[in-house]
C-alpha positions as CSV (number, residue, x, y, z in Angstrom):
1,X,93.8,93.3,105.1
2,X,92.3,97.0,105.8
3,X,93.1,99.1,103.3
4,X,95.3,101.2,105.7
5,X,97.8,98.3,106.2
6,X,97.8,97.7,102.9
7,X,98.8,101.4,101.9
8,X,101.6,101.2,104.6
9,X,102.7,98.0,103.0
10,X,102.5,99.5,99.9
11,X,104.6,103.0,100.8
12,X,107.4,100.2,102.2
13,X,107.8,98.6,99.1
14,X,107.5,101.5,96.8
15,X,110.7,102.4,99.0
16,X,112.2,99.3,98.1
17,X,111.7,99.9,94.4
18,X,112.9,103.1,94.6
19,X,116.1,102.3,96.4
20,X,116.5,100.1,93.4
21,X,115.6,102.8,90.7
22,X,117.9,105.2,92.2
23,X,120.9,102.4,91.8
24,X,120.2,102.4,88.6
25,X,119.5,106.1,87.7
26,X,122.5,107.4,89.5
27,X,124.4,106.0,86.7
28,X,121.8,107.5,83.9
29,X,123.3,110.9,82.8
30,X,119.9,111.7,81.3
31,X,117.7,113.3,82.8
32,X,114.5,111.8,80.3
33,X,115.4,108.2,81.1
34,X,115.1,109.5,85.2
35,X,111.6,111.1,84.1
36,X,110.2,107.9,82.8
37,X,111.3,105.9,85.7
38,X,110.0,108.1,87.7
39,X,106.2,107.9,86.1
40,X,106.6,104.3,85.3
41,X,106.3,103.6,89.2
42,X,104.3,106.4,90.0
43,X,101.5,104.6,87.5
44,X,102.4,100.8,89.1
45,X,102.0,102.5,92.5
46,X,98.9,104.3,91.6
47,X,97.5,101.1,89.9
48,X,98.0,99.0,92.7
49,X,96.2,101.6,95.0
50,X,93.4,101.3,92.6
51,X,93.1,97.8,92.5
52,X,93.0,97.3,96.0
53,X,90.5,99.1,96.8
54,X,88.5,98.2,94.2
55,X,89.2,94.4,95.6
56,X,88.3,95.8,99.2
57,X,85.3,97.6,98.0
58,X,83.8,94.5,96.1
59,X,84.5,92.4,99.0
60,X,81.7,93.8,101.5
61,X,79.4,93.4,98.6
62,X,77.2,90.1,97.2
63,X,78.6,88.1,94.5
64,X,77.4,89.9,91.7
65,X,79.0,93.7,93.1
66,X,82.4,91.4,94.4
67,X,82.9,89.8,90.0
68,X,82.2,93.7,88.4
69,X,84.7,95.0,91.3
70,X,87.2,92.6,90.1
71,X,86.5,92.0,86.7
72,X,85.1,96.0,85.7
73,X,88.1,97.3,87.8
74,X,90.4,95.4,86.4
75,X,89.3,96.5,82.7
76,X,89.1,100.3,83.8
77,X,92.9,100.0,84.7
78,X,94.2,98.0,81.9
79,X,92.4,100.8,79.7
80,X,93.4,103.8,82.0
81,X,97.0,102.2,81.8
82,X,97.1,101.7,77.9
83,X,95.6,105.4,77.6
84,X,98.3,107.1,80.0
85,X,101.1,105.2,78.3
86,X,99.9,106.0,74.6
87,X,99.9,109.8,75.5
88,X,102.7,109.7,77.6
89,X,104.5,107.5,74.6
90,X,103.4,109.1,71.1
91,X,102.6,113.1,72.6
92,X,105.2,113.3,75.1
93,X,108.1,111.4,73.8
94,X,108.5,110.0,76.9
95,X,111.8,107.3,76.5
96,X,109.3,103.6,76.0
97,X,112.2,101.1,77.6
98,X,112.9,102.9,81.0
99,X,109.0,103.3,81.1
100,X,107.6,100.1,80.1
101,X,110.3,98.3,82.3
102,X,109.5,100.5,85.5
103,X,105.8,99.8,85.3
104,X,106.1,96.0,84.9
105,X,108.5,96.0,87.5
106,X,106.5,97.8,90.1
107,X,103.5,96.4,88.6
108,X,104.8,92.5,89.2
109,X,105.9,93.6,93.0
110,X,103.0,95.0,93.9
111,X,101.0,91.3,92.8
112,X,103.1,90.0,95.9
113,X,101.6,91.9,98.2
């Protein structure tokens, strides 16, 4: 799949899981558990968007190039996630549940597409 169609797939069901989000954040009174929500998905979305075109990058490549695209991206994520979430977490107070929740939802759609 070209990366195009996959970032209009993508934009669809980031719709999805916001329509969801909202149904639940319309009952949240505060606005901190809205805010991490809100950057939980944003960092699923932008993870996804990563991934894929690491994936699509290593493809066109030999074997060696396609396993560090996979492998190497896949480490530079995991590390760029646990670094965003540790600042976001321990500076920013950011609420954990609503955060943690939000990414691993988005992040476990996302793997469908």
């Amino acid at each position: 799949m070209k990366f195009n169609k996959f970032f209009i797939k993508s934009l669809v069901l980031l719709a999805i899981c916001s329509l969801f989000a909202y149904g639940y954040l319309k009952s949240a009174d505060n606005i901190k558990i809205t805010l991490a929500v809100v950057i939980g998905m944003s960092i699923g979305y932008v993870n996804s968007l990563l991934g894929y075109a690491l994936l699509s990058w290593g493809y066109q490549k030999d074997n060696k190039d396609f396993m560090l695209s996979v492998f190497g991206g896949m480490i530079f994520r995991f590390l760029l996630i646990f670094a965003i979430l540790f600042i976001l977490i321990v500076a920013s107070k950011v609420e954990k549940v609503p955060l943690i929740a939000s990414l691993v939802v988005v992040y476990f759609s996302f793997l469908g597409l």
